[in-house]
C-alpha positions as CSV (number, residue, x, y, z in Angstrom):
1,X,76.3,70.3,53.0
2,X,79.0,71.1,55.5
3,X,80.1,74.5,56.3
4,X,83.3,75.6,57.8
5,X,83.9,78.3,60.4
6,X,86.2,80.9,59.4
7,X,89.7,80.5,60.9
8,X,88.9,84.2,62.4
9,X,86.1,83.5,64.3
10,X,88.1,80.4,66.5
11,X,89.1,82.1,69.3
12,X,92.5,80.4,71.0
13,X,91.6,78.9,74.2
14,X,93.7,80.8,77.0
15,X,95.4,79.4,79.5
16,X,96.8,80.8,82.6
17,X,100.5,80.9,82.7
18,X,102.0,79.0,85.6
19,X,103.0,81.3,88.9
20,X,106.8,80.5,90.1
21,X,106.5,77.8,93.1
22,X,107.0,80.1,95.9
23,X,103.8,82.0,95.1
24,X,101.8,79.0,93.7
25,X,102.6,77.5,97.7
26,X,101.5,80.8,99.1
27,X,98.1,81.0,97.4
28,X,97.0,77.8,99.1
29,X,95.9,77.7,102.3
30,X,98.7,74.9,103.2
31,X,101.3,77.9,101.9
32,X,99.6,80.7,103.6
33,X,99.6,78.4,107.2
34,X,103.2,77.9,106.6
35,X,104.2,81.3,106.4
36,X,102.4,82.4,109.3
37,X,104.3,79.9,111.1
38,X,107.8,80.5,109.8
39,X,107.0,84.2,109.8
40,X,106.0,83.8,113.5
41,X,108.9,82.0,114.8
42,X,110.8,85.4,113.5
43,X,108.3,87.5,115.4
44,X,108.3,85.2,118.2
45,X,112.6,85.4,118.2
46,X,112.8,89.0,118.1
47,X,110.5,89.8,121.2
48,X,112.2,87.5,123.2
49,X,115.7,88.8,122.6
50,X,114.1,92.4,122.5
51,X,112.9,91.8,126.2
52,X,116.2,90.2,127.6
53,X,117.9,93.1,125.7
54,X,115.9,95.6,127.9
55,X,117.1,93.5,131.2
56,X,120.1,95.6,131.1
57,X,117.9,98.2,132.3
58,X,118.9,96.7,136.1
59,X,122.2,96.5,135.9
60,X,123.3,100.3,134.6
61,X,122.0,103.0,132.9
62,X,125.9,102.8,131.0
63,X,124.8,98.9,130.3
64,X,121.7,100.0,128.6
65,X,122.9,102.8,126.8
66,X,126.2,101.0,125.2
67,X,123.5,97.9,124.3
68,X,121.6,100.4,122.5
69,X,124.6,101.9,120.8
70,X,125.7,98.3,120.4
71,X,123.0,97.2,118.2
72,X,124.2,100.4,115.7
73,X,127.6,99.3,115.6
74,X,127.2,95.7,114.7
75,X,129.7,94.3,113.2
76,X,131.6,96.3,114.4
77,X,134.3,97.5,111.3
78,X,132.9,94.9,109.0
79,X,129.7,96.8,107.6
80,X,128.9,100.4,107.8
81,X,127.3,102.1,110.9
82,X,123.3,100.6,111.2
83,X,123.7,98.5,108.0
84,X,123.4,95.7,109.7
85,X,120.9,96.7,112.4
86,X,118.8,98.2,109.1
87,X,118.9,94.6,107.6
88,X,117.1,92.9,110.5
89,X,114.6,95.7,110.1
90,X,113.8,95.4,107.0
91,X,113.7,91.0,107.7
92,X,111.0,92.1,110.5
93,X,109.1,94.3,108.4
94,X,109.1,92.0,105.2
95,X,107.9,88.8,108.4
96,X,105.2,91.7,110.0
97,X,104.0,92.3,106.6
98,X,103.4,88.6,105.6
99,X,102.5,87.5,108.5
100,X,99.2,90.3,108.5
101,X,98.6,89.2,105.1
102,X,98.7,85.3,105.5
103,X,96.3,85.9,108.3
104,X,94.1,87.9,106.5
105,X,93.8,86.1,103.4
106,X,93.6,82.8,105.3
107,X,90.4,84.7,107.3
108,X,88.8,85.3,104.4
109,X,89.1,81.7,102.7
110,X,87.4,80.8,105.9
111,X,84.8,82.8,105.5
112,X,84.6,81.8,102.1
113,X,84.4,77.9,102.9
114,X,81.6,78.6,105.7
115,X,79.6,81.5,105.2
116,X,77.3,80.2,107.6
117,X,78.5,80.8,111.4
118,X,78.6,78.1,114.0
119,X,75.1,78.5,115.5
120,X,76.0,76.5,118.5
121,X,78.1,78.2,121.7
122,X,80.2,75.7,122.3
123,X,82.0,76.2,119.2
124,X,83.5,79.2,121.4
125,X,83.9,76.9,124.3
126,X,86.2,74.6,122.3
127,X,88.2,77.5,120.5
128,X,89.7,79.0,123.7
129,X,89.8,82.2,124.7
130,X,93.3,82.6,123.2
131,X,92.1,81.8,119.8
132,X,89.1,83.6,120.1
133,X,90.5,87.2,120.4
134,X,93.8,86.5,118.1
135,X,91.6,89.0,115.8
136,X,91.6,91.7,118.3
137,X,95.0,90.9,120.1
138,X,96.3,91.5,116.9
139,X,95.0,94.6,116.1
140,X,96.5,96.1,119.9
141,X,99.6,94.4,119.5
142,X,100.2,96.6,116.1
143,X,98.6,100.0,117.2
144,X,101.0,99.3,120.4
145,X,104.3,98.6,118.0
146,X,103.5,101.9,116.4
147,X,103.2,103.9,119.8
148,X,106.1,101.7,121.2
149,X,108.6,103.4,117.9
150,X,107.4,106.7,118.5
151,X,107.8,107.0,122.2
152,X,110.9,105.2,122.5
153,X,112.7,105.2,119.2
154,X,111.5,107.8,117.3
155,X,110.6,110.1,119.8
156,X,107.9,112.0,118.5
157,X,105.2,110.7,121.5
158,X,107.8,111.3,124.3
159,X,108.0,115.5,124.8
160,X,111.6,114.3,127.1
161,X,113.2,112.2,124.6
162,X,117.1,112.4,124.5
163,X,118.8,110.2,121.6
164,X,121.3,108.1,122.6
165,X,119.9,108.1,126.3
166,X,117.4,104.4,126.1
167,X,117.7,104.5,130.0
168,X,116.2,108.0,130.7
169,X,114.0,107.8,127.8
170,X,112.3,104.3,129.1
171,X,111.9,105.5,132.5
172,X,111.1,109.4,131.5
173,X,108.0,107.5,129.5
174,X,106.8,105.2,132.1
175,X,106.5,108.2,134.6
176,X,103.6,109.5,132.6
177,X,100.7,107.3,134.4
178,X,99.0,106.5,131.1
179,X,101.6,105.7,129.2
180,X,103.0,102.7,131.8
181,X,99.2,101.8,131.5
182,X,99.0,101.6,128.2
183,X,101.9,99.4,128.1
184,X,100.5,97.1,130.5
185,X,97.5,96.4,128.6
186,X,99.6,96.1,125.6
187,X,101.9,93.5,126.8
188,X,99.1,91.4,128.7
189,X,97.0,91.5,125.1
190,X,100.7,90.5,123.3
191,X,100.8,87.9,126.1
192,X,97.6,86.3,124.8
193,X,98.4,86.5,121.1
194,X,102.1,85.2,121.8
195,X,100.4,81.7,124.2
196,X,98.3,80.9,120.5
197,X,100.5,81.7,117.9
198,X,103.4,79.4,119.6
199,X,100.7,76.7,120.1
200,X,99.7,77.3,116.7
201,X,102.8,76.9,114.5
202,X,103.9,73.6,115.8
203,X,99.6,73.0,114.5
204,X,101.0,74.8,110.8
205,X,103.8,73.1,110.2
206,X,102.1,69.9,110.4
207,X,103.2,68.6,113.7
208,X,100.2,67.7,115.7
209,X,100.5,64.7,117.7
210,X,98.6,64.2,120.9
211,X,101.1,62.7,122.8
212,X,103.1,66.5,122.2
213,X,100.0,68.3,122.8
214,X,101.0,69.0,126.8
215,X,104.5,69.6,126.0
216,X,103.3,72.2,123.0
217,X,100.6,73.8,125.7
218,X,103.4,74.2,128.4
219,X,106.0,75.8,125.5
220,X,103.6,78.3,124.3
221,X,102.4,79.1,128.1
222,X,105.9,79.3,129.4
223,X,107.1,81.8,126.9
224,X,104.5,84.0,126.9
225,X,104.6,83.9,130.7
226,X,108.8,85.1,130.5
227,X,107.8,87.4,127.4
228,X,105.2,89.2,129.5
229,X,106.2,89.1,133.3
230,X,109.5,90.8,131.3
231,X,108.1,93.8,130.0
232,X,105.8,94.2,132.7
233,X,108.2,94.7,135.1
234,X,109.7,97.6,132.9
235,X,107.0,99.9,133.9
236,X,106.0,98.5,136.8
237,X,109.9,99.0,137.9
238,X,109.6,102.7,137.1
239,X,106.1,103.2,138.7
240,X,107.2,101.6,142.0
241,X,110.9,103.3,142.0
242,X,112.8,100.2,141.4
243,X,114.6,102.4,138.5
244,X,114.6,106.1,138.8
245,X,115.9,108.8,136.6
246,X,119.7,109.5,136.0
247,X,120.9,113.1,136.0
248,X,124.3,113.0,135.5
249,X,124.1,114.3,132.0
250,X,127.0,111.6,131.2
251,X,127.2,110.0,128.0
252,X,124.0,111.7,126.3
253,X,123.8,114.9,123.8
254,X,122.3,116.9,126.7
255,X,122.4,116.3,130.7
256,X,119.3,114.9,132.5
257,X,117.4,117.7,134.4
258,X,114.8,117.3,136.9
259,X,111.2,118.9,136.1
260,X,108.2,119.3,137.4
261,X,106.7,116.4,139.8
262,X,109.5,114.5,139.6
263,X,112.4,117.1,140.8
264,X,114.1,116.3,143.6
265,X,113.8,117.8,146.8
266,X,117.0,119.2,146.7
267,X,116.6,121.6,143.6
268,X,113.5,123.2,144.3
């Protein structure tokens, strides 16, 4: 005797419906490497045109300033004031944000795949100090971005902050001790995070070859070393009087006035 299931009780078999390409790629690990890569050579771009930007520090205070207003105007009478310097803003968010991410997921499908540490030390040995602390250089290189916009583009952390004044408002920050410190530290932490992740993308994108190996090694030293002995010399510059403080009052919503330790002679 045979008996015969009721067509209500056969459940359909459900099947997962395709994701587009772009996010299929990215949920592998092959997808997630190649974002961090492509996302870094953004990162990478911007810091080292943000620092020879800054450069303009020695020739003028006028230079610096008309850079500054520069980057609002661009293109000129084309777009509407800051469009365009809001669109690369928004293209280094969208590359920050992805690039945490990629990193973060791609952390935890290692973790995933060996749950068990590496008992011996010379794992460590091998990894290089570089790769070691990208963790950690990381997580300084992002607090310091957030200080970095609210002392010197927002404002809020530098209690002498002048819109439309970058000169006086770099070197009115670095005077404060801490603050020129606290940069330092940053930059020499970006430094080390900068050296691995330029090694590492030419590692992501698939091109590994020893006989490039020296000439990838002397790339990603070699811009980190410009990156870094760049914005050192920023604060460094201030803290030694290289650059000091204009009071002309020209150019800016309010004139430059001396105060406290750092009034001239002259007006006390």
């Amino acid at each position: 005797m045979t008996t015969t299931t009721p067509r209500s009780a056969v459940r359909p078999i459900k099947t997962r419906r395709a994701a587009p390409w772009p996010i299929a790629f990215y949920r592998s690990a092959v997808g997630k490497k190649w974002v961090m890569a492509v996302t870094g050579i953004i990162l990478l771009g911007f810091v080292l045109v943000h620092m020879i930007g800054n450069l303009k520090l020695y020739l003028s205070r006028e230079e610096i300033n008309l850079y500054g207003e520069a980057l609002r105007d661009i293109p000129g009478h084309l777009l509407p004031r800051t469009v365009f310097l809001w669109t690369i803003r928004l293209v280094l968010i969208g590359a920050f944000a992805l690039h945490m991410h990629a990193a973060f997921s791609l952390t935890v499908l290692n973790r995933k795949a060996r749950p068990v540490t590496y008992q011996s030390p010379r794992d460590y040995v091998a990894a290089g100090f570089a790769a070691r602390t990208m963790r950690w250089t990381g997580i300084i290189v992002i607090l310091y971005l957030f200080f970095h916009l609210a002392d010197l583009t927002w404002g809020s952390a530098n209690p002498d902050f002048v819109r439309g004044d970058p000169y006086n408002n770099l070197i009115r920050s670095f005077e404060r001790p801490v603050v020129a410190i606290v940069y330092i530290v940053a930059n020499l932490a970006l430094g080390v995070h900068l050296f691995h992740g330029a090694w590492s993308i030419f590692q992501s994108l698939g091109i590994n070859n020893p006989r490039y190996n020296l000439a990838r090694r002397w790339l990603a030293q070699g811009f980190a070393a410009i990156v870094v002995v760049g914005n050192l010399s920023f604060p460094l510059a201030v803290m030694f009087g290289v650059v000091e403080k204009a009071c002309e009052g020209e150019a800016i919503e309010e004139p430059c006035a001396p105060s406290g330790a750092f009034a001239d002679a002259d007006d006390e």
